[in-house]
PDB file of N, CA, C and O in Angstrom:
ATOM      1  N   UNK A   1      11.188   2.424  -9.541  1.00  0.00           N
ATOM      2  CA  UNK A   1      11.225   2.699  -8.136  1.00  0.00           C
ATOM      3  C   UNK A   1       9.989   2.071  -7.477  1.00  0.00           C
ATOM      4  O   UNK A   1       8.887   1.819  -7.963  1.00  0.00           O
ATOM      5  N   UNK A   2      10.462   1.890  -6.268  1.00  0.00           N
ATOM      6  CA  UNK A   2       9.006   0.944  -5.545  1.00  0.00           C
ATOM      7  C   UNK A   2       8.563   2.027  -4.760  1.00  0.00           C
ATOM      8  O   UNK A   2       9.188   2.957  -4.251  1.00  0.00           O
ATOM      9  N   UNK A   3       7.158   1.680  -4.756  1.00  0.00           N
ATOM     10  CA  UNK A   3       6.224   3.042  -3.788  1.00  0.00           C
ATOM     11  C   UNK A   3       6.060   2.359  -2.560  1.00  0.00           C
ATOM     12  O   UNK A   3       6.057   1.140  -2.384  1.00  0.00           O
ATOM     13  N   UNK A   4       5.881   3.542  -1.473  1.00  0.00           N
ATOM     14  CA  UNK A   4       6.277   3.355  -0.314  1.00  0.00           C
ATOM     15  C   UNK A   4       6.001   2.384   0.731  1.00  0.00           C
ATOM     16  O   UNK A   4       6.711   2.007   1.664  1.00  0.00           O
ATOM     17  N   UNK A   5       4.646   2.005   0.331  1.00  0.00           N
ATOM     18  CA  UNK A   5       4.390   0.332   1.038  1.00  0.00           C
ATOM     19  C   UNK A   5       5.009  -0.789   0.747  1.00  0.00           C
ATOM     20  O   UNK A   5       5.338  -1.689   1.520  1.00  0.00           O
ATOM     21  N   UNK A   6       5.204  -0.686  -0.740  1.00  0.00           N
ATOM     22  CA  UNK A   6       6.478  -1.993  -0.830  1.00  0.00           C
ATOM     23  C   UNK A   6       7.764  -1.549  -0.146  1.00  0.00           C
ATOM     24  O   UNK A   6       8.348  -2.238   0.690  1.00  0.00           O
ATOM     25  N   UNK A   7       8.246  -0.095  -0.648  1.00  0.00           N
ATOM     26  CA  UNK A   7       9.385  -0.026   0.322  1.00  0.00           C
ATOM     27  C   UNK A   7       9.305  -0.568   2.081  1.00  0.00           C
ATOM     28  O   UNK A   7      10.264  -0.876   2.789  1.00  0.00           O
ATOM     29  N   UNK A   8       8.388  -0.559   2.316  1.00  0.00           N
ATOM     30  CA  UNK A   8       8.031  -0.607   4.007  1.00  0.00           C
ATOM     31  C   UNK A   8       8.217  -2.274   4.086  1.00  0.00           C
ATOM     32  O   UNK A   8       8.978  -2.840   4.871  1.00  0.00           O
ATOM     33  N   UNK A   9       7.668  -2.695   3.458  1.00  0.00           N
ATOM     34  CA  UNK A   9       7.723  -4.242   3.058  1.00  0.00           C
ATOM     35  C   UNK A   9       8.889  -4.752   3.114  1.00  0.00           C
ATOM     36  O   UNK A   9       9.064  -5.665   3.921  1.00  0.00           O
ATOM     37  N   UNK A  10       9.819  -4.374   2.409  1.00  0.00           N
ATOM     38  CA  UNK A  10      11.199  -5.099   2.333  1.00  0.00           C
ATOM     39  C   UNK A  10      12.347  -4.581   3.159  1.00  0.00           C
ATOM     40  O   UNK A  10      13.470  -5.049   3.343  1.00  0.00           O
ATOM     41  N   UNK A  11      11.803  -3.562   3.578  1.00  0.00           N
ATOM     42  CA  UNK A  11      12.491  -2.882   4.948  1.00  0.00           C
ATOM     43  C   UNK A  11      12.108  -4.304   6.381  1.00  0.00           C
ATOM     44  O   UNK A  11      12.772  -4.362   7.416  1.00  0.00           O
ATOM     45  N   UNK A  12      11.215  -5.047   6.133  1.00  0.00           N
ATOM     46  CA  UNK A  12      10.731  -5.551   7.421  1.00  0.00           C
ATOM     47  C   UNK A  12      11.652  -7.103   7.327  1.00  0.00           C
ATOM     48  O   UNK A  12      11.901  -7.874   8.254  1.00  0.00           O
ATOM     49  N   UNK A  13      12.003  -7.208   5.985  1.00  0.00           N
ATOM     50  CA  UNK A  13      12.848  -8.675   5.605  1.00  0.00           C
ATOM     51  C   UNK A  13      14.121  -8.863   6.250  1.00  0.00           C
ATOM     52  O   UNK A  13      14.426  -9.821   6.961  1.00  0.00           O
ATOM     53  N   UNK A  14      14.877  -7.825   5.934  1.00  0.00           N
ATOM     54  CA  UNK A  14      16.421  -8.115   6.673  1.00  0.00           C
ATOM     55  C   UNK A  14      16.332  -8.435   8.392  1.00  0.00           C
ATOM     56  O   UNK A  14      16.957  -9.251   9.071  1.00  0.00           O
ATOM     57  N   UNK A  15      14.817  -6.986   8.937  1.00  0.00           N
ATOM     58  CA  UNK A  15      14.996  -7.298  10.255  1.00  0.00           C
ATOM     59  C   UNK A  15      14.432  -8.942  11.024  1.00  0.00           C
ATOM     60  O   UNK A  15      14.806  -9.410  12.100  1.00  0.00           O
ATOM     61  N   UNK A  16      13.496  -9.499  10.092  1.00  0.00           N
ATOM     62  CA  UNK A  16      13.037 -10.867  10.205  1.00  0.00           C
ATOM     63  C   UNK A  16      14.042 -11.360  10.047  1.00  0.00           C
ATOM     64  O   UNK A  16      14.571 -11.494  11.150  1.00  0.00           O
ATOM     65  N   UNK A  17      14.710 -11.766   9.201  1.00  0.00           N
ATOM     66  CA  UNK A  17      15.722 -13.165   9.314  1.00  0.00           C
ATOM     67  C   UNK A  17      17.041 -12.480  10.139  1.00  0.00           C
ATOM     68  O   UNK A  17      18.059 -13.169  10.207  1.00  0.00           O
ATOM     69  N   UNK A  18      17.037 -11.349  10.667  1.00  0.00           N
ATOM     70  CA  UNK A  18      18.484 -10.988  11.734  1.00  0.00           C
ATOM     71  C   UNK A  18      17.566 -11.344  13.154  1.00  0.00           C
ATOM     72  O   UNK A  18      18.247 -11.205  14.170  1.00  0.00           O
ATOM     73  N   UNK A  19      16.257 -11.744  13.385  1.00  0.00           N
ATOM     74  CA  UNK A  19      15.708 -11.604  14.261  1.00  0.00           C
ATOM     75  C   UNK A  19      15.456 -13.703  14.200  1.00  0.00           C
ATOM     76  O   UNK A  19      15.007 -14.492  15.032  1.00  0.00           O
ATOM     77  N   UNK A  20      15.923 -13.854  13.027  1.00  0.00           N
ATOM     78  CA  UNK A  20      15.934 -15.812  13.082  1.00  0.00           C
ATOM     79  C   UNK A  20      14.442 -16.220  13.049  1.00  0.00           C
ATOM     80  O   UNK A  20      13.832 -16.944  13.836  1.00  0.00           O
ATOM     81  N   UNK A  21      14.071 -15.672  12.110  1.00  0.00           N
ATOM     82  CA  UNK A  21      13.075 -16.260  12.084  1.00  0.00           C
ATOM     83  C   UNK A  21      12.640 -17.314  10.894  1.00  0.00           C
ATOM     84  O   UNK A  21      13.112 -17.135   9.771  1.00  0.00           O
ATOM     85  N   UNK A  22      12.036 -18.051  11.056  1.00  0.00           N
ATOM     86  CA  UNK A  22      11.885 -19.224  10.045  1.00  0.00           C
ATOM     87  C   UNK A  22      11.223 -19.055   8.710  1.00  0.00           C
ATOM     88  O   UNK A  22      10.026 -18.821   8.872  1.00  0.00           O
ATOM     89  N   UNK A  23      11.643 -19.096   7.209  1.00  0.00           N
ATOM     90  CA  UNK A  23      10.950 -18.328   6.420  1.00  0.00           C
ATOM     91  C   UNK A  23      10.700 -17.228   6.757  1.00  0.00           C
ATOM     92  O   UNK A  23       9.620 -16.733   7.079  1.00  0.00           O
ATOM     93  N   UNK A  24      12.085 -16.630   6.673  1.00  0.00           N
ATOM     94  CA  UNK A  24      11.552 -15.024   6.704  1.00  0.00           C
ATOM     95  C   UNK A  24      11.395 -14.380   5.718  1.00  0.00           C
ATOM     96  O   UNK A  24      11.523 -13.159   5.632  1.00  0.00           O
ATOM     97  N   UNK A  25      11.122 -15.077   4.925  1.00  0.00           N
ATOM     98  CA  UNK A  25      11.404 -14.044   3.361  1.00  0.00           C
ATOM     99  C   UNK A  25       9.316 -14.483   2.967  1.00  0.00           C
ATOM    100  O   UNK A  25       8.770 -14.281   1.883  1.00  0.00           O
ATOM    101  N   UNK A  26       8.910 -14.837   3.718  1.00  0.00           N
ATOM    102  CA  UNK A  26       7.860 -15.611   3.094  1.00  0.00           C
ATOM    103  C   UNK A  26       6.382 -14.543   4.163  1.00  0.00           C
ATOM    104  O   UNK A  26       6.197 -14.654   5.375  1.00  0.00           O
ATOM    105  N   UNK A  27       5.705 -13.756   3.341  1.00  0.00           N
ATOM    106  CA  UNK A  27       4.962 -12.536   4.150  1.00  0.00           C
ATOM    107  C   UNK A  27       3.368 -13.425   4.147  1.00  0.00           C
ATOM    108  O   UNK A  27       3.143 -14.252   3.263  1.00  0.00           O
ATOM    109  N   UNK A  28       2.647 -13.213   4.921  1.00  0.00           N
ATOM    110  CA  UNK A  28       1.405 -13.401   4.836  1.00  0.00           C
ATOM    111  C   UNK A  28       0.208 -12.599   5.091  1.00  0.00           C
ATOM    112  O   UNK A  28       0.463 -11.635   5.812  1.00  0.00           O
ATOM    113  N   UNK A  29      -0.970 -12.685   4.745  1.00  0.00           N
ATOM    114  CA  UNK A  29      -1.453 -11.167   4.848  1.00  0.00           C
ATOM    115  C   UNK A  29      -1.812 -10.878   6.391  1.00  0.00           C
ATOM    116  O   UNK A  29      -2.193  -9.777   6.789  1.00  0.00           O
ATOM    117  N   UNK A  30      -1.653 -11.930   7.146  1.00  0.00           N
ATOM    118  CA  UNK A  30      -1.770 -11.239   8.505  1.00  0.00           C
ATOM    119  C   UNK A  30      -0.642 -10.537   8.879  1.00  0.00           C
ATOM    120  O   UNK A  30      -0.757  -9.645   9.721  1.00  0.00           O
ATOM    121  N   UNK A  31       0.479 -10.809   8.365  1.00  0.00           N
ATOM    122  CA  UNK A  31       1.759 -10.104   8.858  1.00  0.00           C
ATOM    123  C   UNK A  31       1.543  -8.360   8.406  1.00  0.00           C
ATOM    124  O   UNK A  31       2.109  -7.470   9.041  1.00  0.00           O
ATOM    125  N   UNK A  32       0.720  -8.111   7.328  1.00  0.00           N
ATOM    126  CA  UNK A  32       0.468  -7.050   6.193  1.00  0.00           C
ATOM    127  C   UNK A  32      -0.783  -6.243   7.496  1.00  0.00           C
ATOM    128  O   UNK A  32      -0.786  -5.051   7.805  1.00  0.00           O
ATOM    129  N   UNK A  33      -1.423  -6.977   7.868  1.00  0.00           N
ATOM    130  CA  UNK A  33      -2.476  -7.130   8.557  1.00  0.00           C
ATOM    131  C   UNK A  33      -2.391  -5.731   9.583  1.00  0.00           C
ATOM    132  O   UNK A  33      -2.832  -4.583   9.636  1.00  0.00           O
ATOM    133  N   UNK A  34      -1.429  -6.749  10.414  1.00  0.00           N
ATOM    134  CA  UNK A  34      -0.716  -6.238  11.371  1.00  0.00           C
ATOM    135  C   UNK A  34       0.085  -4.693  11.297  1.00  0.00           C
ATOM    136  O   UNK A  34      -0.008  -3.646  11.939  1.00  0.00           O
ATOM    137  N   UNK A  35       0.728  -5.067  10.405  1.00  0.00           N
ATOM    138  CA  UNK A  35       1.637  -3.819  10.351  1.00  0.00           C
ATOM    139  C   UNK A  35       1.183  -2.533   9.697  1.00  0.00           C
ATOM    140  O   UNK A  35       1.470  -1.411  10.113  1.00  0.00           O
ATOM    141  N   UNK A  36       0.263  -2.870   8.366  1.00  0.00           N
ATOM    142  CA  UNK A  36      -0.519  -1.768   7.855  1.00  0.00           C
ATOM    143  C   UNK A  36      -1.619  -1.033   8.792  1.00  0.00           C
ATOM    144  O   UNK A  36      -1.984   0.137   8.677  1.00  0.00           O
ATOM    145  N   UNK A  37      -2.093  -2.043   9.807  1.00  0.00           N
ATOM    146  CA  UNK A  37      -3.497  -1.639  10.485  1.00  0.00           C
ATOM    147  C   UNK A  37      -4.589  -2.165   8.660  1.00  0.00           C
ATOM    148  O   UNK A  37      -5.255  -1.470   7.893  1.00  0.00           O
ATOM    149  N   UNK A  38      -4.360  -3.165   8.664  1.00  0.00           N
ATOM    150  CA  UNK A  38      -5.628  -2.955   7.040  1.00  0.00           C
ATOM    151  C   UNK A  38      -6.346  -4.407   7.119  1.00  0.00           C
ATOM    152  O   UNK A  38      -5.871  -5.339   7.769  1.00  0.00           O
ATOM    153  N   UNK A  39      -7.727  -4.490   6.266  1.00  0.00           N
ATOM    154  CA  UNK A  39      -8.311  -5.982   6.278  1.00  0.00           C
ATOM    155  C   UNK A  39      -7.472  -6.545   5.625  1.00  0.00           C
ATOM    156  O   UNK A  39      -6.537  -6.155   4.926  1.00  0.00           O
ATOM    157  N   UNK A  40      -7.981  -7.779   5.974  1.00  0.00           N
ATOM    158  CA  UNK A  40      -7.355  -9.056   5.345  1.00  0.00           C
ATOM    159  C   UNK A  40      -7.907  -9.169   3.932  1.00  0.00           C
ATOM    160  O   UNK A  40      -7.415 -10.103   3.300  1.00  0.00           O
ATOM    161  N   UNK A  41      -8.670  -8.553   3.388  1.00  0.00           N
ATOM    162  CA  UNK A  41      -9.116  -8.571   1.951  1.00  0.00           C
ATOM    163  C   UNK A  41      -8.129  -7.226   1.271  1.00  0.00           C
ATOM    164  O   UNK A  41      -7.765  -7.338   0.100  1.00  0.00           O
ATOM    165  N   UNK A  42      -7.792  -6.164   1.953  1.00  0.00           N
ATOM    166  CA  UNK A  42      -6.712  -5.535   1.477  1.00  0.00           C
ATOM    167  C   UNK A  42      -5.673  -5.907   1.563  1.00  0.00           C
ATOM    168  O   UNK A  42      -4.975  -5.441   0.663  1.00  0.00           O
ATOM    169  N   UNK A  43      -4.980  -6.763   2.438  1.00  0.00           N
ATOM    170  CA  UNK A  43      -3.504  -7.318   2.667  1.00  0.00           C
ATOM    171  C   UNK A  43      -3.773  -8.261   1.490  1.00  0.00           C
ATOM    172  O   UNK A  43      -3.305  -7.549   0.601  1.00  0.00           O
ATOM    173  N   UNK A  44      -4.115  -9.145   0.984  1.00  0.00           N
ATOM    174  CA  UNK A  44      -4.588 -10.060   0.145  1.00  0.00           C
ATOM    175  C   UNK A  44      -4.804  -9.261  -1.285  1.00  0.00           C
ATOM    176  O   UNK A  44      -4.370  -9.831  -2.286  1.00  0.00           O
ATOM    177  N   UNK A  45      -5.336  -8.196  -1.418  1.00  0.00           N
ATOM    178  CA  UNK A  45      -5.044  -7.197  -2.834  1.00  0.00           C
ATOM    179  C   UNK A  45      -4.050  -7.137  -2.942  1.00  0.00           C
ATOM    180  O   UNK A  45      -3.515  -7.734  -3.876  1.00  0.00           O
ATOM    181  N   UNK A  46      -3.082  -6.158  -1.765  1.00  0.00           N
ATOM    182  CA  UNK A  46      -1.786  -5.837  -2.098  1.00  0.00           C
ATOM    183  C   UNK A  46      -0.902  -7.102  -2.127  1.00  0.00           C
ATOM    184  O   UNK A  46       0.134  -6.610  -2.575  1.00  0.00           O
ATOM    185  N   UNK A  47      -0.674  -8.228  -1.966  1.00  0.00           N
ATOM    186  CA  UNK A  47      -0.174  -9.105  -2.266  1.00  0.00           C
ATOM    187  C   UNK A  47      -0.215  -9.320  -3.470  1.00  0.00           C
ATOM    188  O   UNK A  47       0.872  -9.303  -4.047  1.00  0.00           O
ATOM    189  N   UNK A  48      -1.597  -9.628  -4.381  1.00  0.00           N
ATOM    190  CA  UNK A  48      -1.829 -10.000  -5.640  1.00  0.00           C
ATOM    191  C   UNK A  48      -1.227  -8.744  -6.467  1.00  0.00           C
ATOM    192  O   UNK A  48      -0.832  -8.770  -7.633  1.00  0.00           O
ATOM    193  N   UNK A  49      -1.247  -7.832  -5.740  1.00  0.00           N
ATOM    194  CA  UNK A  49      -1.024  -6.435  -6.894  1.00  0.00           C
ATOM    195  C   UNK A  49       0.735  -6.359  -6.742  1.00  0.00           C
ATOM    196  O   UNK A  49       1.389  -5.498  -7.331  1.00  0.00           O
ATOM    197  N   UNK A  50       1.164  -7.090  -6.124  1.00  0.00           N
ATOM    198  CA  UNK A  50       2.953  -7.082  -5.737  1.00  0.00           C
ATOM    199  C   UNK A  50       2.944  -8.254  -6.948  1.00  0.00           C
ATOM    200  O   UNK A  50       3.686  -8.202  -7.929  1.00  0.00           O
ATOM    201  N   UNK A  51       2.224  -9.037  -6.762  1.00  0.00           N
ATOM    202  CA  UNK A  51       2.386 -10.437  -7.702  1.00  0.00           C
ATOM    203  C   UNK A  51       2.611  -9.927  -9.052  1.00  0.00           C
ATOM    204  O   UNK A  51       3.701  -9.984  -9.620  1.00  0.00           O
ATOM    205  N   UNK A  52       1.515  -9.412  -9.563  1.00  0.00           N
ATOM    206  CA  UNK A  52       1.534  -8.638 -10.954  1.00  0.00           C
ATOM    207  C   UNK A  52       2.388  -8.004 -11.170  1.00  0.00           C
ATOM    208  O   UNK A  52       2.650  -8.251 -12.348  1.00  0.00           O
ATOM    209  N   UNK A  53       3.041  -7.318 -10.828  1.00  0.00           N
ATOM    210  CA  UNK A  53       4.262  -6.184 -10.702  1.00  0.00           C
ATOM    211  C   UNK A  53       5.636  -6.790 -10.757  1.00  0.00           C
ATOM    212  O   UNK A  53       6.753  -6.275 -10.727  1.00  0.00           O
ATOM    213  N   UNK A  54       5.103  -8.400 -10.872  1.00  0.00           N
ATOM    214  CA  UNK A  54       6.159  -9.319 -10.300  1.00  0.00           C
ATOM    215  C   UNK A  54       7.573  -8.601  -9.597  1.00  0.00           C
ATOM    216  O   UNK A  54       8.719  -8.525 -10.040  1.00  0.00           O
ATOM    217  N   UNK A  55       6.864  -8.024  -8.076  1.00  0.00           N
ATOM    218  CA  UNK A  55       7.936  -7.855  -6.723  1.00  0.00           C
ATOM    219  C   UNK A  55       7.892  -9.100  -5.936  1.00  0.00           C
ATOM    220  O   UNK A  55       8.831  -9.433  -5.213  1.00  0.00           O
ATOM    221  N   UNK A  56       6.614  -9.921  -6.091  1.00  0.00           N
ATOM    222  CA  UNK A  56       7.261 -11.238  -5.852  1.00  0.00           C
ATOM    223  C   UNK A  56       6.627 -12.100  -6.433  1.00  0.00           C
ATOM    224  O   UNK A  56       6.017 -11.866  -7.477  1.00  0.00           O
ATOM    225  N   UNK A  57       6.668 -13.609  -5.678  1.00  0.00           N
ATOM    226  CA  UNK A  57       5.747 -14.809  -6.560  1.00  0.00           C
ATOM    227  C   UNK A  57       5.609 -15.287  -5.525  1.00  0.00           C
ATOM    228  O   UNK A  57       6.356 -15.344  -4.548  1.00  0.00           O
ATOM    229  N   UNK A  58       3.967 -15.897  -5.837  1.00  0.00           N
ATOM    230  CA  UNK A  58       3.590 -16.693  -4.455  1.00  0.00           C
ATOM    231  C   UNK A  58       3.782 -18.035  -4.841  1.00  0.00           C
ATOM    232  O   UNK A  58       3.785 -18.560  -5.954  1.00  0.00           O
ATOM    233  N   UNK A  59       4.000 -18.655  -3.287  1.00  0.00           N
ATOM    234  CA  UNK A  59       4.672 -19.829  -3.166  1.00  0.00           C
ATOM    235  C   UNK A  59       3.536 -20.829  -3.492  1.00  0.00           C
ATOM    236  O   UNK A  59       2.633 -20.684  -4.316  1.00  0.00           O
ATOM    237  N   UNK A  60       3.747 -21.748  -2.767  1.00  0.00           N
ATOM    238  CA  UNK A  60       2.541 -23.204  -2.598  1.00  0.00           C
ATOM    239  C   UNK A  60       1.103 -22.604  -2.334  1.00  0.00           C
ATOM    240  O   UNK A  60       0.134 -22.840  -3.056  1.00  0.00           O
ATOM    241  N   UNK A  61       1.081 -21.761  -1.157  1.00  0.00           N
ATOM    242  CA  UNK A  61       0.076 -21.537  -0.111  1.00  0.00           C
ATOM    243  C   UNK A  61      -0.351 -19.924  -1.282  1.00  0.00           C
ATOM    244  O   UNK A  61       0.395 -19.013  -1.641  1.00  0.00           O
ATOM    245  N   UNK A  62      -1.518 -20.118  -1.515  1.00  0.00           N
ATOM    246  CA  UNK A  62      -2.006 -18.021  -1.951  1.00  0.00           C
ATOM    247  C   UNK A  62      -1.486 -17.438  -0.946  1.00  0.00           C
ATOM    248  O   UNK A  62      -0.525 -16.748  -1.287  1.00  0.00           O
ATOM    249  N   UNK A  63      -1.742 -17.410   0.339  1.00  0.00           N
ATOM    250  CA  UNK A  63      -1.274 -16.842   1.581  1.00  0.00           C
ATOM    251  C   UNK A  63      -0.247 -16.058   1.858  1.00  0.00           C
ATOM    252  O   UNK A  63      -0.328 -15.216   2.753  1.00  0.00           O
ATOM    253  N   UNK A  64       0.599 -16.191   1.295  1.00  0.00           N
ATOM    254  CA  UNK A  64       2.023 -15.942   1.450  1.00  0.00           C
ATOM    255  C   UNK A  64       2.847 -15.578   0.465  1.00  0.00           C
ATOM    256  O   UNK A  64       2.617 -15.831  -0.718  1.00  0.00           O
ATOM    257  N   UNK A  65       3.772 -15.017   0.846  1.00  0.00           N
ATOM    258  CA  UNK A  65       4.574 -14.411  -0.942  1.00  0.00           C
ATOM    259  C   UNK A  65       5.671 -14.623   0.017  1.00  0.00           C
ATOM    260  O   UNK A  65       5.742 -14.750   1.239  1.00  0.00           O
ATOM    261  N   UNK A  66       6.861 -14.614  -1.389  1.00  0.00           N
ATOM    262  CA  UNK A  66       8.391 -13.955  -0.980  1.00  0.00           C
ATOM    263  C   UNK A  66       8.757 -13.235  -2.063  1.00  0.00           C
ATOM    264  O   UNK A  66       8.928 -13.524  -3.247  1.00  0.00           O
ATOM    265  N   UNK A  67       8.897 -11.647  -1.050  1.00  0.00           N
ATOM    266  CA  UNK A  67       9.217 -10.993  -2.112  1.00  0.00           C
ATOM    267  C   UNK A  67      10.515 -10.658  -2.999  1.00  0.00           C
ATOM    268  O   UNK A  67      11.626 -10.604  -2.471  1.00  0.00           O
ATOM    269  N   UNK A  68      10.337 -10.457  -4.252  1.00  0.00           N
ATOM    270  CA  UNK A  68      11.624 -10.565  -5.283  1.00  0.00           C
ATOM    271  C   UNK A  68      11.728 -11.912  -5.456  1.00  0.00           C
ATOM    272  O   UNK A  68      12.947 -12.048  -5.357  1.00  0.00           O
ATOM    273  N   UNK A  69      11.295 -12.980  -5.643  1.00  0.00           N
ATOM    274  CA  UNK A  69      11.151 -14.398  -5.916  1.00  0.00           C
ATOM    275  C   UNK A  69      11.292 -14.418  -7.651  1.00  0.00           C
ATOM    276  O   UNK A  69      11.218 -15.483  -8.264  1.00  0.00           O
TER     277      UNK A  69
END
């Protein structure tokens, strides 16, 4: 089972790409930023700590994940 910030996370995917957005599957930690209220050195943990858990894999850029990749 995923704990509740990842749940919050992939709750935000379907409404991005019904909302057309370009790479919507692809999060960055300002997007994490934003929505958590958290630093950019914590959006950037929880990314790496989703990585490990492999909920996702980051792409080209560290920046950015898609999650379930």
């Amino acid at each position: 089972m995923l704990d509740r910030r990842s749940q919050q996370l992939l709750i935000r995917l379907p409404a991005r790409v019904a909302a057309g957005q370009t790479q919507a599957e692809l999060f960055k930690p300002g997007d994490l930023e934003a929505w958590f209220a958290i630093s950019s050195t914590t959006a950037q943990e929880w990314l790496k700590t989703w990585q490990g858990q492999g909920c996702c894999s980051l792409p080209r850029r560290a920046s950015t994940f898609a999650p379930g990749s």
